[in-house]
KEZA-44049 format. One record per residue (C-alpha): z, x, y; residue in three letters; chain; residue number from 1. Coordinates in steps of 0.5 Angstrom, whole numbers, plus 500, padded with zeros to 3 digits. Layout:
! KEZA-44049
   z   x   y residu chaine num
   Z   X   Y    ALA      A NUM
...
//
This chain:
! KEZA-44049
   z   x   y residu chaine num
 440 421 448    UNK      A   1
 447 424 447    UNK      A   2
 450 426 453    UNK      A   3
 456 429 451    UNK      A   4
 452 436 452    UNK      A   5
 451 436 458    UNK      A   6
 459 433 460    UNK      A   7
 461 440 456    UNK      A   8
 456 444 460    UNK      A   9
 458 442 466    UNK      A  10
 466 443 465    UNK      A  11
 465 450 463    UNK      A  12
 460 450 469    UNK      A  13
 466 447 474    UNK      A  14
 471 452 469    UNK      A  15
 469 458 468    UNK      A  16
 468 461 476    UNK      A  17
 476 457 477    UNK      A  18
 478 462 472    UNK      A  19
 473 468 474    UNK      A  20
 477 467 481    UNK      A  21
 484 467 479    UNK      A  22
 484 473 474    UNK      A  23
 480 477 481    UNK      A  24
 485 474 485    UNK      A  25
 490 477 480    UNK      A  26
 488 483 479    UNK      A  27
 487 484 488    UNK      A  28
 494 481 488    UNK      A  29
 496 488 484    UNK      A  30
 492 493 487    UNK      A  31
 495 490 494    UNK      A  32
 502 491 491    UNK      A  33
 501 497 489    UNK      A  34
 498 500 495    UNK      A  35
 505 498 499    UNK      A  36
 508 501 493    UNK      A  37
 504 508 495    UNK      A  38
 506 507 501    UNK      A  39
 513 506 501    UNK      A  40
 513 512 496    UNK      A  41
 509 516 502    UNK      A  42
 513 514 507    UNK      A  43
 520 516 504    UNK      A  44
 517 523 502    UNK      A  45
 516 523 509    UNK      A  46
 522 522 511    UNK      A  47
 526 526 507    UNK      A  48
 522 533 509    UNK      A  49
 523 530 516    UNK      A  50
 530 529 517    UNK      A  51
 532 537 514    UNK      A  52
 529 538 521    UNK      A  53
 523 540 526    UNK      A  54
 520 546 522    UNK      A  55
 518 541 516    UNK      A  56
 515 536 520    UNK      A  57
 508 539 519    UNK      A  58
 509 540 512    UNK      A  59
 511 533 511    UNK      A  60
 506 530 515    UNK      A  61
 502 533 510    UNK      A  62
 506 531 503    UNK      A  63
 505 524 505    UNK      A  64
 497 524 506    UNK      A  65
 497 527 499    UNK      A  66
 501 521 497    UNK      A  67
 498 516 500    UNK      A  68
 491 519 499    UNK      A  69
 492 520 492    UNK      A  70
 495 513 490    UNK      A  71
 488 511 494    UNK      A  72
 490 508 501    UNK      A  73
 484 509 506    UNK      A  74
 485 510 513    UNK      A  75
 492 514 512    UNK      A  76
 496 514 519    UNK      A  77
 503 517 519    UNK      A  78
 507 516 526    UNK      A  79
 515 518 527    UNK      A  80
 520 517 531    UNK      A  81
 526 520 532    UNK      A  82
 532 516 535    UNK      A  83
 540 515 536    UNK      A  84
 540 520 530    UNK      A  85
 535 517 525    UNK      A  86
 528 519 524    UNK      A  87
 524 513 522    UNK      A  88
 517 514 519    UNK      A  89
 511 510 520    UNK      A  90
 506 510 514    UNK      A  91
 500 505 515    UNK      A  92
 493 505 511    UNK      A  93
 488 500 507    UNK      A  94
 488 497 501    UNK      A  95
 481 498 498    UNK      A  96
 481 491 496    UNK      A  97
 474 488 494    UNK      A  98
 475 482 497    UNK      A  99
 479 482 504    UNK      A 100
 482 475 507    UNK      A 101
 485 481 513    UNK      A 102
 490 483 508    UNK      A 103
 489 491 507    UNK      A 104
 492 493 512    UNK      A 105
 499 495 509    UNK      A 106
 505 498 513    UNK      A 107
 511 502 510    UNK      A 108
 517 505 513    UNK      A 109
 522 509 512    UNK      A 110
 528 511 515    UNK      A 111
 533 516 514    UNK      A 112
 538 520 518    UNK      A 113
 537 527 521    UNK      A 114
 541 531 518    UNK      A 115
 546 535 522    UNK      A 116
 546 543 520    UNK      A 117
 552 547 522    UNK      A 118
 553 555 522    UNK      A 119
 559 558 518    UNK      A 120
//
């Protein structure tokens, strides 16, 4: 009986779900990556509607939401704070990832001073 067979077999067997588990884990890294990207892009968006001053605030808020939801962040939430003459905004959603080891949550921030409008 030749055994060399069932060796071969059982290599693939031990070697393809190891390959099958990198490539998946490669292509959830990238996702996750590019949902702290949108994130960010979201919340630099935020913050340059917000810091021209308080009548943007509602159509900021809404600028990100757009970005965020576009670029496929679940759960979108958006908080600022206004201190010392910096705004800073809170950008934070779930990555859809397929397989969640408690990374999905993903949190961007961005600051920015508020800008100081004078009258001539």
């Amino acid at each position: 009986m030749n055994q060399r067979g069932v060796a071969e077999s059982t290599q693939w067997a031990l070697l393809l779900p190891t390959l099958l588990l990198l490539v998946l884990g490669l292509v959830q890294t990238g996702v996750w990556l590019y949902s702290r990207t949108v994130a960010a892009q979201a919340a630099a968006a935020v913050a340059d509607l917000r810091a021209t001053g308080p009548s943007a605030a509602d159509a900021a808020r809404e600028t990100g939401q757009r970005i965020a939801v576009a670029g496929g962040l679940e759960q979108v939430q958006i908080s600022e704070t206004i201190a010392d003459g910096r705004v800073v905004i809170t950008v934070t959603g779930r990555a859809p990832l397929f397989f969640d080891v408690g990374q999905s949550l993903i949190t961007e921030r961005a600051v920015l001073p508020l800008e100081a409008v004078t009258q001539p």
